[in-house]
MARMAR-287894 format. One record per residue (C-alpha): residue number from 1; residue in three letters; y, x, z. Coordinates in steps of 0.05 Angstrom, whole numbers, always signed. Layout:
residues N
pt num=NUM; residuo=ala; y=Y; x=X; z=Z
...
This chain:
residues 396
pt num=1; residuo=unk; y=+2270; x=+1448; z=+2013
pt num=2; residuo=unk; y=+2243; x=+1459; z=+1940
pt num=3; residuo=unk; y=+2227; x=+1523; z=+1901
pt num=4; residuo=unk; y=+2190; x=+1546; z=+1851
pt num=5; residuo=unk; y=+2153; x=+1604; z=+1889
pt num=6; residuo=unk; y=+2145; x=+1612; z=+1960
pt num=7; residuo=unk; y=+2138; x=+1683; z=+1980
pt num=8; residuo=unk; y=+2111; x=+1702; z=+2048
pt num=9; residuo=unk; y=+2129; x=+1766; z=+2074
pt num=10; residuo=unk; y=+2197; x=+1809; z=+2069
pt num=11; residuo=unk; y=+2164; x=+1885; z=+2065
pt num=12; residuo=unk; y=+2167; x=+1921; z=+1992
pt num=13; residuo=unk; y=+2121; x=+1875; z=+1962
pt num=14; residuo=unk; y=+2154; x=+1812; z=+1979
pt num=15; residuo=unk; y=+2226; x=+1832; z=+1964
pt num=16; residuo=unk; y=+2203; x=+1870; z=+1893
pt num=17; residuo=unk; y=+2171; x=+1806; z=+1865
pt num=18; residuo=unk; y=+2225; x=+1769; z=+1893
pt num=19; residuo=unk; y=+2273; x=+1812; z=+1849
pt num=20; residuo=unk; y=+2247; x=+1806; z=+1789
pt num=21; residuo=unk; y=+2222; x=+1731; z=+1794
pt num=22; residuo=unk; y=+2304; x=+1730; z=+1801
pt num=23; residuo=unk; y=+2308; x=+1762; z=+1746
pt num=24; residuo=unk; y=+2277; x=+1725; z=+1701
pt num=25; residuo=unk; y=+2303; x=+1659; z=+1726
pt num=26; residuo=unk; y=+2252; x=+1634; z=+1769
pt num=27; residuo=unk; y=+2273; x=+1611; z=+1837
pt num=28; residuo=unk; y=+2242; x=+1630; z=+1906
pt num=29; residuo=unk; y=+2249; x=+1632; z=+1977
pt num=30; residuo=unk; y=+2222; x=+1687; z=+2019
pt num=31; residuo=unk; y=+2193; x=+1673; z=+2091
pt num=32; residuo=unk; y=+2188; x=+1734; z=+2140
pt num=33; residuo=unk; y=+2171; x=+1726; z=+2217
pt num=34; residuo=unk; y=+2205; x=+1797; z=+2234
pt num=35; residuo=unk; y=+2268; x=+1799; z=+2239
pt num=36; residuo=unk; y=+2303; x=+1851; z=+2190
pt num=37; residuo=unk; y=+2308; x=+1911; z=+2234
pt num=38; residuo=unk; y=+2234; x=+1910; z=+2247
pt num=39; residuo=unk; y=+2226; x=+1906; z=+2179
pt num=40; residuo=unk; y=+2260; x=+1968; z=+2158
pt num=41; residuo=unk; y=+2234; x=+1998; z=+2229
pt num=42; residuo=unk; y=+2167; x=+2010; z=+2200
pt num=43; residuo=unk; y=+2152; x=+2081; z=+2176
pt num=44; residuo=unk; y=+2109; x=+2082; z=+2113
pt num=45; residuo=unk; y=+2089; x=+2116; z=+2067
pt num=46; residuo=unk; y=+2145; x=+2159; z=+2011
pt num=47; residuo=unk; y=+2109; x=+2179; z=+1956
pt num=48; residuo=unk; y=+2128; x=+2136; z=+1892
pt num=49; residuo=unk; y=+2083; x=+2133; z=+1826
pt num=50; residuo=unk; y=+2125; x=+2125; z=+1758
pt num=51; residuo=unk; y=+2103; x=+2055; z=+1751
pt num=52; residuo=unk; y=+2143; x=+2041; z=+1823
pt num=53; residuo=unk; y=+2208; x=+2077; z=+1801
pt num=54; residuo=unk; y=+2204; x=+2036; z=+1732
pt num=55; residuo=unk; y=+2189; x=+1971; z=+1763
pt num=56; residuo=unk; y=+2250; x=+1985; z=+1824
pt num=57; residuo=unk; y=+2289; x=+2001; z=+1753
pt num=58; residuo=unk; y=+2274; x=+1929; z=+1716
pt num=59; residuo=unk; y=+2288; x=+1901; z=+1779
pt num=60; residuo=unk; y=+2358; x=+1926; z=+1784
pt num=61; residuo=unk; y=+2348; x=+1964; z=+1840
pt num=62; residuo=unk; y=+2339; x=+2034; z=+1823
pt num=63; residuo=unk; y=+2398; x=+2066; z=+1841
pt num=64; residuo=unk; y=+2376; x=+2096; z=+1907
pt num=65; residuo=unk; y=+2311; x=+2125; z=+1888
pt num=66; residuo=unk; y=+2347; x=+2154; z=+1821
pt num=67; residuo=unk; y=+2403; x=+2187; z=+1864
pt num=68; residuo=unk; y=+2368; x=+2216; z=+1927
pt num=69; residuo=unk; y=+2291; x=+2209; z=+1902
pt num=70; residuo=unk; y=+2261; x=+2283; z=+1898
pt num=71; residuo=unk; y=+2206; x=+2289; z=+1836
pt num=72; residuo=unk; y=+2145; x=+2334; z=+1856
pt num=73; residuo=unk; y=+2113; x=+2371; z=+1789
pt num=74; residuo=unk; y=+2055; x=+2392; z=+1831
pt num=75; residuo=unk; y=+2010; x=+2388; z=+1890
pt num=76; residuo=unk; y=+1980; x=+2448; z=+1940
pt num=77; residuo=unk; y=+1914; x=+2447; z=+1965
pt num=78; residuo=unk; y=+1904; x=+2498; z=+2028
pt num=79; residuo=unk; y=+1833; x=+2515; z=+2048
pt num=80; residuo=unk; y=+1798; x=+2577; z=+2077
pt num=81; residuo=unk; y=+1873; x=+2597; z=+2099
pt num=82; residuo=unk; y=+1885; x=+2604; z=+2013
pt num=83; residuo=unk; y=+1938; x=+2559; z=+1977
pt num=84; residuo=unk; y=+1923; x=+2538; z=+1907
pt num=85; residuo=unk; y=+1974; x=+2499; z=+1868
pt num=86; residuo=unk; y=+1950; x=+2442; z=+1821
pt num=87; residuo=unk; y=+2011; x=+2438; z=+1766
pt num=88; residuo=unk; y=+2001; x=+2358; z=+1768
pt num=89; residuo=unk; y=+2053; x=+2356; z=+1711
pt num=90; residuo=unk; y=+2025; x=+2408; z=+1660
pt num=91; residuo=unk; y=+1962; x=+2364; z=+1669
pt num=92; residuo=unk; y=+1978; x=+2297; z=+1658
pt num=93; residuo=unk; y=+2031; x=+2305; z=+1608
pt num=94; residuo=unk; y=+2103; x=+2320; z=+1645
pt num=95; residuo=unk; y=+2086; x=+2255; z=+1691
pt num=96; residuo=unk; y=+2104; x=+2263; z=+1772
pt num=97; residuo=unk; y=+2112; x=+2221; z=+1833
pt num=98; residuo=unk; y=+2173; x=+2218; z=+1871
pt num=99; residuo=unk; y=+2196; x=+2229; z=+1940
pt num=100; residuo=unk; y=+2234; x=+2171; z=+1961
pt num=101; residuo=unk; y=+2214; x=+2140; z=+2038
pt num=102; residuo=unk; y=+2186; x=+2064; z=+2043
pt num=103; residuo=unk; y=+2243; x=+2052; z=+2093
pt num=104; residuo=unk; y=+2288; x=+2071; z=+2037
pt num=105; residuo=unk; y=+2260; x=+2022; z=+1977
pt num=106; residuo=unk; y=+2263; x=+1968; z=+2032
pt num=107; residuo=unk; y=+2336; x=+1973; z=+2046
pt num=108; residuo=unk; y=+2346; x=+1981; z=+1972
pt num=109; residuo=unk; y=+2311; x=+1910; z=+1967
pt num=110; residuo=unk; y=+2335; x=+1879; z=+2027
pt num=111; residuo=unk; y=+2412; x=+1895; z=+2002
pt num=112; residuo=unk; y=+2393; x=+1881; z=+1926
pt num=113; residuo=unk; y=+2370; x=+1814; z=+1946
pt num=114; residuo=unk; y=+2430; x=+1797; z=+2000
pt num=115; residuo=unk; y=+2487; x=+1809; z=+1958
pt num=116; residuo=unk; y=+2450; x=+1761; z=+1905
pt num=117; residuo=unk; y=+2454; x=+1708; z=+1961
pt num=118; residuo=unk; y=+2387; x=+1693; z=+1952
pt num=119; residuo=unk; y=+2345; x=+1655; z=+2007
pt num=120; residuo=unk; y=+2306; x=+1691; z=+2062
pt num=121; residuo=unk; y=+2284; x=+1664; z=+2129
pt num=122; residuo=unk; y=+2275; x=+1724; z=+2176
pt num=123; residuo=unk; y=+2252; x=+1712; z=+2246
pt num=124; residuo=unk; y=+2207; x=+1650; z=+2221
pt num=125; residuo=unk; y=+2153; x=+1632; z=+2278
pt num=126; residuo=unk; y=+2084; x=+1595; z=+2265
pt num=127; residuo=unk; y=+2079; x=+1598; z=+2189
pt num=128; residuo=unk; y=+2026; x=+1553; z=+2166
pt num=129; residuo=unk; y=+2004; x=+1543; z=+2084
pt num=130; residuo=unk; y=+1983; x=+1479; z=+2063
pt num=131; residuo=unk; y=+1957; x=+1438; z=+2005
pt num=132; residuo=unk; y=+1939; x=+1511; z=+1968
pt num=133; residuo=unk; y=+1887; x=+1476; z=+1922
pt num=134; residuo=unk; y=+1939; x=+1428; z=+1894
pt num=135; residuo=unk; y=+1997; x=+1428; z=+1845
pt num=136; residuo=unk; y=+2039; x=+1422; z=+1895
pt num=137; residuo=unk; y=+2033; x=+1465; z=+1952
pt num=138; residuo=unk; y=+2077; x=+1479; z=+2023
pt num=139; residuo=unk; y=+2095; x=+1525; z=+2072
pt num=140; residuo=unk; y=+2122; x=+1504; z=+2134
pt num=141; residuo=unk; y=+2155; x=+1541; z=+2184
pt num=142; residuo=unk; y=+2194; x=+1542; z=+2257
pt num=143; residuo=unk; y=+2260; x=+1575; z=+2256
pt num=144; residuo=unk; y=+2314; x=+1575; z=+2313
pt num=145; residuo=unk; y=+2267; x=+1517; z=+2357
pt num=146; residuo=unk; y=+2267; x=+1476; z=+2288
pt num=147; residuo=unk; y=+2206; x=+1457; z=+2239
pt num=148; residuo=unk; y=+2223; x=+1466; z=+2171
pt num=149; residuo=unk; y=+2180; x=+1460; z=+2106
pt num=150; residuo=unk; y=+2187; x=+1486; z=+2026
pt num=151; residuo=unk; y=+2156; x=+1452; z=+1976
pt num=152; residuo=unk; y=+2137; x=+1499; z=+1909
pt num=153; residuo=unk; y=+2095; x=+1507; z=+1857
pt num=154; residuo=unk; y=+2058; x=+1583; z=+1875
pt num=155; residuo=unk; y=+2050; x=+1620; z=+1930
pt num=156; residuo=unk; y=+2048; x=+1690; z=+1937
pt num=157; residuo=unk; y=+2017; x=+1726; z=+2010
pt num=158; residuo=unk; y=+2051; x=+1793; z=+2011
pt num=159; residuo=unk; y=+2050; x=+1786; z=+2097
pt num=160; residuo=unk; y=+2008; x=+1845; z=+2105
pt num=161; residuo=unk; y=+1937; x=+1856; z=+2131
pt num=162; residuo=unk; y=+1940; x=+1820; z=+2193
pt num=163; residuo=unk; y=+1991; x=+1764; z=+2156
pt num=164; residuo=unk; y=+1978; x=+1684; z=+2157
pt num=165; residuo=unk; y=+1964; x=+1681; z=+2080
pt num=166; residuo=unk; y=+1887; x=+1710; z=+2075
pt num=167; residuo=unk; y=+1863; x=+1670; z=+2127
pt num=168; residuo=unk; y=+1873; x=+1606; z=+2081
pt num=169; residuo=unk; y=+1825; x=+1624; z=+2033
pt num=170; residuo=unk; y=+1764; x=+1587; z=+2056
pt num=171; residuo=unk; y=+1713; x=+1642; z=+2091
pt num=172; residuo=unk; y=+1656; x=+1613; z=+2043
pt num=173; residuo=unk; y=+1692; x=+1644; z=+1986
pt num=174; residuo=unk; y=+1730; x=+1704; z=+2012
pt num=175; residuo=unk; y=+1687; x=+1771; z=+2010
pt num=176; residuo=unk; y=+1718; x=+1829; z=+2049
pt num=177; residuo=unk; y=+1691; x=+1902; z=+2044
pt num=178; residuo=unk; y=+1716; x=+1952; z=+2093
pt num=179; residuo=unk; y=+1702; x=+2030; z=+2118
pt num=180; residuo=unk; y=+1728; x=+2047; z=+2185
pt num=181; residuo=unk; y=+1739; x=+2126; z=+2196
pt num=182; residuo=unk; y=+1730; x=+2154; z=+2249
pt num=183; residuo=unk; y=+1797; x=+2194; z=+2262
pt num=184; residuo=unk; y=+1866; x=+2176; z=+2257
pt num=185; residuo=unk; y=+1932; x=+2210; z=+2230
pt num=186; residuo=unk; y=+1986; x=+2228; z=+2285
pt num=187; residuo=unk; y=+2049; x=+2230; z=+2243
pt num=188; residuo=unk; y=+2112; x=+2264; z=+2260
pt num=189; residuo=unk; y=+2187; x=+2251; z=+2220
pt num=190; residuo=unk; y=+2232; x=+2299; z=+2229
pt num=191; residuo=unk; y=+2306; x=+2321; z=+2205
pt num=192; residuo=unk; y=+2286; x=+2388; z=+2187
pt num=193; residuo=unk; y=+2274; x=+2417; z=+2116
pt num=194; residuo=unk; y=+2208; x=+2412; z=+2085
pt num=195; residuo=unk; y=+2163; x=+2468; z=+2092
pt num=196; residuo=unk; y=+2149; x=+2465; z=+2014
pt num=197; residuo=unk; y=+2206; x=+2428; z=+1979
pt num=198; residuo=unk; y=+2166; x=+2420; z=+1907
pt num=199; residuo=unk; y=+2098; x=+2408; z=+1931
pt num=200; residuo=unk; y=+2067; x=+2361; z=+1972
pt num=201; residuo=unk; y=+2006; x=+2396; z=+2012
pt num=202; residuo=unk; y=+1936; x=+2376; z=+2037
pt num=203; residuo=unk; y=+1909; x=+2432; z=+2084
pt num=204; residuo=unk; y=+1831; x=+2432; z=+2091
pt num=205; residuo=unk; y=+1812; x=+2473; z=+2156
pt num=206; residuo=unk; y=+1752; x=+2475; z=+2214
pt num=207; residuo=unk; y=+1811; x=+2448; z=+2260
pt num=208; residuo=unk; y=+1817; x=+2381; z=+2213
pt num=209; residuo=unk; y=+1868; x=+2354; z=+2167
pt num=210; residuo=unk; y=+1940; x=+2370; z=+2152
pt num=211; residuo=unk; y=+1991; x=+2336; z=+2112
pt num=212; residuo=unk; y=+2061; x=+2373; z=+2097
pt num=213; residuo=unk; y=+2110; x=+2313; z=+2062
pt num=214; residuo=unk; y=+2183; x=+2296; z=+2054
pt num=215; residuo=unk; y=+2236; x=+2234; z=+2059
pt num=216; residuo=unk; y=+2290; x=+2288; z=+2031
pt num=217; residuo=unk; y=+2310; x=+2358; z=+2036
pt num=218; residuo=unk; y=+2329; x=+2354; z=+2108
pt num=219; residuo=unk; y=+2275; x=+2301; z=+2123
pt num=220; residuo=unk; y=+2209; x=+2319; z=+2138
pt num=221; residuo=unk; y=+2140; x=+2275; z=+2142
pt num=222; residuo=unk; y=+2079; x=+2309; z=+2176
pt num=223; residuo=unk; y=+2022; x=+2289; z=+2191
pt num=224; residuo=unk; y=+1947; x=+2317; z=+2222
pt num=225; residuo=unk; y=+1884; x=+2285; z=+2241
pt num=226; residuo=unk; y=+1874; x=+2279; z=+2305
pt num=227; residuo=unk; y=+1818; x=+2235; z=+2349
pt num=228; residuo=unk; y=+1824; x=+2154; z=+2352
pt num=229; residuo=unk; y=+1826; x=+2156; z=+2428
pt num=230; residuo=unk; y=+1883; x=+2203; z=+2428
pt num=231; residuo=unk; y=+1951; x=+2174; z=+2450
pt num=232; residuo=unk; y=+2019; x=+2188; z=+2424
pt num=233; residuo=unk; y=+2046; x=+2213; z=+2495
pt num=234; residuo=unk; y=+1991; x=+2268; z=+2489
pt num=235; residuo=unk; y=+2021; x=+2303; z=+2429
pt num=236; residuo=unk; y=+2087; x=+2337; z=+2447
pt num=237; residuo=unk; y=+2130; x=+2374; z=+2394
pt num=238; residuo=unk; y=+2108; x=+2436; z=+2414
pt num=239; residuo=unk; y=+2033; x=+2412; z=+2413
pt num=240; residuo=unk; y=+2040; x=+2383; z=+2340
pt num=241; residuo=unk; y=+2075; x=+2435; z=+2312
pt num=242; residuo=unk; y=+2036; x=+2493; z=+2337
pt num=243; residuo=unk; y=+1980; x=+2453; z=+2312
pt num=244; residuo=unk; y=+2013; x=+2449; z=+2241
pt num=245; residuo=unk; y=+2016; x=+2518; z=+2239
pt num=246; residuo=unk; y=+1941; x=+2533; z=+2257
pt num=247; residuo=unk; y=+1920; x=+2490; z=+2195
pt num=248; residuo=unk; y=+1964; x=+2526; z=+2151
pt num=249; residuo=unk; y=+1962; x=+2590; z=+2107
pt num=250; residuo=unk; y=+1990; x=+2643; z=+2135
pt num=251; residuo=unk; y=+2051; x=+2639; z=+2080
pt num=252; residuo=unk; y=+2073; x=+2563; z=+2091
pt num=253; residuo=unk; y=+2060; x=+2565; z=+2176
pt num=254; residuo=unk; y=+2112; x=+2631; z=+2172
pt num=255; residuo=unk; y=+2162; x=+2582; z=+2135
pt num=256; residuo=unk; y=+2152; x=+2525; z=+2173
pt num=257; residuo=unk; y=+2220; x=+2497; z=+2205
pt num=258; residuo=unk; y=+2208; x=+2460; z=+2273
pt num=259; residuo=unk; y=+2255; x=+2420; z=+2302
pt num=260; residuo=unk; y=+2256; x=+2352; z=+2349
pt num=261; residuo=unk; y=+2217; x=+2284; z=+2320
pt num=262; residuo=unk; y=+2249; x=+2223; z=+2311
pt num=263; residuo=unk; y=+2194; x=+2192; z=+2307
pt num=264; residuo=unk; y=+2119; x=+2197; z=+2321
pt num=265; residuo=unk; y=+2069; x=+2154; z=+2313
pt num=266; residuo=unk; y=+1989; x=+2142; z=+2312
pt num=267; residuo=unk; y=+1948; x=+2106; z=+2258
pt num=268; residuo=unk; y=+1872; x=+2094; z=+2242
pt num=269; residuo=unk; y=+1858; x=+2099; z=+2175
pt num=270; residuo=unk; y=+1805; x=+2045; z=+2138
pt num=271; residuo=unk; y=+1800; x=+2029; z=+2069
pt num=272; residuo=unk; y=+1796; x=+1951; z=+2056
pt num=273; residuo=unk; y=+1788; x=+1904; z=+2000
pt num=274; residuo=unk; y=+1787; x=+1820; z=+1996
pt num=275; residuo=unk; y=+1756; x=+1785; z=+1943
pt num=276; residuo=unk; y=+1780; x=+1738; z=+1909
pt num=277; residuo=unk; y=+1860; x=+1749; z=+1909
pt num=278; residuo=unk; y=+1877; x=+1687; z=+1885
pt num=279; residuo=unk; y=+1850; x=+1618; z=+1912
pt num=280; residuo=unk; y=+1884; x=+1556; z=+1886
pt num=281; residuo=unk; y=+1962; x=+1564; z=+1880
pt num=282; residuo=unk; y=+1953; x=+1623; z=+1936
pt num=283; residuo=unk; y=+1966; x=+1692; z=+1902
pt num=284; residuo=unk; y=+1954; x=+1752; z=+1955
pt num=285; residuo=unk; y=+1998; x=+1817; z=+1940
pt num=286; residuo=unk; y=+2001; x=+1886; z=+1980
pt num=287; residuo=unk; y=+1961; x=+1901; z=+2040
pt num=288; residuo=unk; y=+1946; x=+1827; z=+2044
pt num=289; residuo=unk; y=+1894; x=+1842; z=+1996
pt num=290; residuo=unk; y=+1878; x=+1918; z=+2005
pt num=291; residuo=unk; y=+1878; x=+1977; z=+2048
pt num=292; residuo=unk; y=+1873; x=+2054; z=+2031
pt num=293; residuo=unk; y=+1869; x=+2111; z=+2074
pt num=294; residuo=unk; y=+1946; x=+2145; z=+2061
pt num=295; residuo=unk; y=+1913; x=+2212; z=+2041
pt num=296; residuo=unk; y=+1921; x=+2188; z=+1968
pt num=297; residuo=unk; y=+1986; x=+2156; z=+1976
pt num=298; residuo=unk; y=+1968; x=+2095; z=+1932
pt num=299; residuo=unk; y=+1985; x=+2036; z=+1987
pt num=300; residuo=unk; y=+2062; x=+2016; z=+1967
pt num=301; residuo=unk; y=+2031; x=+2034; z=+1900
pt num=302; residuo=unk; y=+1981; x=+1997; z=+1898
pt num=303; residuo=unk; y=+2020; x=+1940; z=+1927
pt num=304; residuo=unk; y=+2076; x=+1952; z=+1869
pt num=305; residuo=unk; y=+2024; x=+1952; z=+1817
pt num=306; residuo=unk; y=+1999; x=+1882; z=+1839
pt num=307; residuo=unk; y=+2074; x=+1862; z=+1841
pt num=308; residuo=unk; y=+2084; x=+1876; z=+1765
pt num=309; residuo=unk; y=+2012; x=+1836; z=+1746
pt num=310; residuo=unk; y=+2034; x=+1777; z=+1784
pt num=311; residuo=unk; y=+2103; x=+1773; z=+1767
pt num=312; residuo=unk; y=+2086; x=+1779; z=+1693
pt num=313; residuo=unk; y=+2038; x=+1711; z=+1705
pt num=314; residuo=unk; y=+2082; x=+1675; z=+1750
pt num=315; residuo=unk; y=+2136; x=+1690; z=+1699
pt num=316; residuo=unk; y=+2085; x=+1667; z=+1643
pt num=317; residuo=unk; y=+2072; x=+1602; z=+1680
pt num=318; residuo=unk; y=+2138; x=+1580; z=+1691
pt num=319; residuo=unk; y=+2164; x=+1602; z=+1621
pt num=320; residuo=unk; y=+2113; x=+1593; z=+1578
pt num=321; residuo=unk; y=+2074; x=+1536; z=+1614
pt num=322; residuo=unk; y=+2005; x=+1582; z=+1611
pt num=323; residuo=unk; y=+1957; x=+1591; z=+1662
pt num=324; residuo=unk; y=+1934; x=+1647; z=+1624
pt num=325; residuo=unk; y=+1962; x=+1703; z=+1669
pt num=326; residuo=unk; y=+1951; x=+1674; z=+1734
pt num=327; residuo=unk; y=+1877; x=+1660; z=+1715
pt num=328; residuo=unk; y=+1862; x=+1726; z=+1715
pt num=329; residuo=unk; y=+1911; x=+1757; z=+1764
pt num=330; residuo=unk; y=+1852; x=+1770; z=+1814
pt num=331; residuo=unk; y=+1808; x=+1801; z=+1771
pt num=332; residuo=unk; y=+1865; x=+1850; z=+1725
pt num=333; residuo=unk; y=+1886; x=+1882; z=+1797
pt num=334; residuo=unk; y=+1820; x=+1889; z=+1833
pt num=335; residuo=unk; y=+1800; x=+1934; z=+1769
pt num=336; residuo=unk; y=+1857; x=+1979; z=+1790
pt num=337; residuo=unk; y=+1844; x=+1972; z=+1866
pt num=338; residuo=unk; y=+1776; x=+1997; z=+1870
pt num=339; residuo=unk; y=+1796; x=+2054; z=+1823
pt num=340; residuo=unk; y=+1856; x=+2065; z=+1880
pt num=341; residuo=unk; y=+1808; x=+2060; z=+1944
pt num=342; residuo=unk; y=+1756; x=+2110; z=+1895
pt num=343; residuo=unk; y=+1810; x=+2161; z=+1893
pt num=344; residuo=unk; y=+1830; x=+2146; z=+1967
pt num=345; residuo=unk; y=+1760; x=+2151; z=+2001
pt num=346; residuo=unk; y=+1739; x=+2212; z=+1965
pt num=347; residuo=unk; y=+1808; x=+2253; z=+1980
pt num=348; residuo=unk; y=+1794; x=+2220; z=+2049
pt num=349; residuo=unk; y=+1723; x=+2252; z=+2050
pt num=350; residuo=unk; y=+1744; x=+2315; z=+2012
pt num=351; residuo=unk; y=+1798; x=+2331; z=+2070
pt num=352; residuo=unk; y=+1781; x=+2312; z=+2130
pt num=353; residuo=unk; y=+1732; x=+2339; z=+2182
pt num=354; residuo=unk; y=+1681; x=+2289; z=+2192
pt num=355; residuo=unk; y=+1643; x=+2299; z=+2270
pt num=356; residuo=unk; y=+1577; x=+2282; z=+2239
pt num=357; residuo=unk; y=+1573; x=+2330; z=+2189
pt num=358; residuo=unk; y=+1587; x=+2387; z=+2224
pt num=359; residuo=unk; y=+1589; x=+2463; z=+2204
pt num=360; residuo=unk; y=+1548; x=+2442; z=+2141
pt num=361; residuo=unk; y=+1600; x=+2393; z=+2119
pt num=362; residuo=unk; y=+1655; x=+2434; z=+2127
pt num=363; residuo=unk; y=+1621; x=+2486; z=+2077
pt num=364; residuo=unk; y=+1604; x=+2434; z=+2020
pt num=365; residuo=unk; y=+1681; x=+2416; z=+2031
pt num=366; residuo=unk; y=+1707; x=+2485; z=+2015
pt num=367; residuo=unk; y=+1650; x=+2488; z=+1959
pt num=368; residuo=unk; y=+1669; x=+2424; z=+1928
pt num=369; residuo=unk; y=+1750; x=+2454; z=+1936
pt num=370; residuo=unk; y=+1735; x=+2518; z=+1910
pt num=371; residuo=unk; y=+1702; x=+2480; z=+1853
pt num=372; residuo=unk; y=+1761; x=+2434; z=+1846
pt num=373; residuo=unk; y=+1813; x=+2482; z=+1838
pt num=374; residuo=unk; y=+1784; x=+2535; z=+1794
pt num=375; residuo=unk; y=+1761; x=+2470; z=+1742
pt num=376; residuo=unk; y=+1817; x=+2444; z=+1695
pt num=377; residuo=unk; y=+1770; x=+2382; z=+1692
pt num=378; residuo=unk; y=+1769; x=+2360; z=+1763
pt num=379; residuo=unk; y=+1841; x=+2383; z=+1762
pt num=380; residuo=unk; y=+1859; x=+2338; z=+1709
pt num=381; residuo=unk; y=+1822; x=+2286; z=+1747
pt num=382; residuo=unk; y=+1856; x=+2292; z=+1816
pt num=383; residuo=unk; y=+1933; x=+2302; z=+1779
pt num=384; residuo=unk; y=+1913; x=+2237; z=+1739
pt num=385; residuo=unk; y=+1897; x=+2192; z=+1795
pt num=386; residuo=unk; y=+1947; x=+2221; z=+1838
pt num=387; residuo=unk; y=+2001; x=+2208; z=+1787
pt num=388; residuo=unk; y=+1976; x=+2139; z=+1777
pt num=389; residuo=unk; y=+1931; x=+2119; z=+1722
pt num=390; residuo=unk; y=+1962; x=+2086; z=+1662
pt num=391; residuo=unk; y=+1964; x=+2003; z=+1669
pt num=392; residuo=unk; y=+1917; x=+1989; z=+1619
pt num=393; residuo=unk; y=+1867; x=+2042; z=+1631
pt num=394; residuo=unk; y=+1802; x=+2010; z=+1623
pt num=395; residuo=unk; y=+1821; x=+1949; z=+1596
pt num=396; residuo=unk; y=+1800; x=+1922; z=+1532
């Protein structure tokens, strides 16, 4: 088989840059080694920036998020059992994000690109890259007991953190800077109404972190730190939710609905980043490339934003025969990337209850929170970031 770009990996990143690749008439094959259910099994993230609804938009796939996405104007800060609202959209110009679940822009994508009867291999066992410092690069892969191979021009690694496509780029030129935490989120979904429908919350308390989001109006997302070496089968719904309630104000944990999970889940939280994100005709997208702690909700972001750079030089190179854009691919998202995992690690560290720090940290948390919200500068600041900073901020 021949294409033009080979893309590896079928989650958000991989379908979006398939789509608009499409779009502008390039040709390319996607290779996944899930199968499609596990694919749209994963819970992620829901929490879209405007530069994600405009680029599911170009892609002709906006339809879903424009008819059951909810926009959020502001965000609520609870600490010291007070609620302060930060009017994200008074302060950054009318701009919001939008409530619209991963597992939702997926099947939006996975549909989009099906009824297009475009190429995907799903199910795809032992795929190997090869010849990624030539012209003329492959990917070969087994599928149903048989070997099969695609010959193409670019490559783009949008497989994930522990995907096949980093681990081609030579480890005497790869740099990879990482920051384990040490606590994990214990997330709960649940078909119940959210506990503040125009507000997503971040609840500061001596008990740890709390998270109050939404899929919908009668889908909730919660979440609450919790210890690494805790396991799932500890937390029962009663457990979590009387939990919830603890690191609430006394307002929201008298409104909260409970009801049975549907899901419920454990994840450590690390923020990552690989240099260089290109090597040869290898482009890395997504988490391939990056990891952020989900307190600032930038990872399908982040992934989107890297999605719209590439695609512009992919486009570039196959239109306009320039190398231009894919030269400096790497070095155009890592700018925004570091400014992401910035924003990430210090909501991470402004949150959370860190076991080292102890009575003393917890104080210079509230201080630096009591600052925050009574300062229309560091306001400004967290609504910017958390709305997404413009594309070209910072560059010349």
């Amino acid at each position: 088989m021949q294409t033009q770009v080979a893309i590896i990996g079928a989650g958000p990143a991989g379908l979006l840059l398939g789509a608009l690749l499409h779009k502008a008439g390039i040709d390319n094959i996607i290779i996944e080694r899930q199968t499609p259910e596990y694919v749209l099994g994963r819970i992620r993230a829901g929490i879209l920036e405007q530069v994600t609804v405009d680029l599911l938009r170009d892609a002709g796939v906006g339809s879903g998020v424009d008819a059951a996405g909810t926009p959020h104007h502001q965000i609520d800060l609870v600490f010291q059992n007070k609620r302060y609202p930060i009017m994200v959209s008074e302060l950054t110009q009318g701009k919001v994000v939008t409530a619209y679940g991963q597992t939702e822009v997926t099947h939006d994508l996975m549909t989009h690109r099906a009824n297009l009867g475009l190429t995907s291999f799903y199910s795809a066992d032992e795929v190997d890259l090869h010849d990624i410092e030539s012209k003329t690069p492959r990917v070969s892969f087994s599928k149903d007991g048989r070997r099969q191979e695609i010959s193409c021009s670019l490559i783009a690694g949008c497989d994930g953190f522990h995907g096949v496509s980093r681990k081609h780029i030579p480890s005497n030129i790869l740099k990879e800077f990482e920051r384990v935490y040490p606590f994990g989120w214990i997330g709960v979904l649940a078909d119940v109404p959210p506990v503040s429908p125009h507000a997503i919350v971040y609840a500061n308390s001596d008990r740890g972190f709390a998270l109050c989001s939404m899929r919908s109006m009668t889908r909730s997302r919660y979440y609450l730190q919790c210890p690494l070496s805790d396991q799932v089968s500890e937390w029962s719904d009663e457990r979590f939710w009387d939990e919830l309630q603890l690191r609430l104000d006394p307002e929201l944990s008298a409104q909260l609905i409970m009801g049975p999970s549907i899901e419920k889940s454990i994840a450590p939280l690390r923020s990552y980043v690989a240099e260089p994100m290109r090597h040869g005709q290898l482009f890395l997208a997504g988490d391939a490339a990056h990891i952020v702690p989900p307190t600032g909700a930038k990872g399908l972001n982040l992934a989107a934003t890297d999605v719209k750079y590439l695609s512009e030089a992919m486009i570039e190179f196959f239109t306009a025969k320039s190398s231009r854009g894919i030269d400096h691919y790497s070095d155009r998202c890592l700018k925004r990337v570091w400014r992401a995992e910035r924003f990430s690690w210090w909501l991470t560290s402004l949150m959370h209850r860190f076991p080292e720090t102890g009575e003393f940290g917890q104080r210079i948390q509230e201080a630096e929170l009591d600052y925050l919200v009574h300062s229309r500068a560091l306001s400004t600041s967290l609504a910017e970031n958390y709305v997404g900073l413009p594309l070209d901020f910072g560059h010349q």
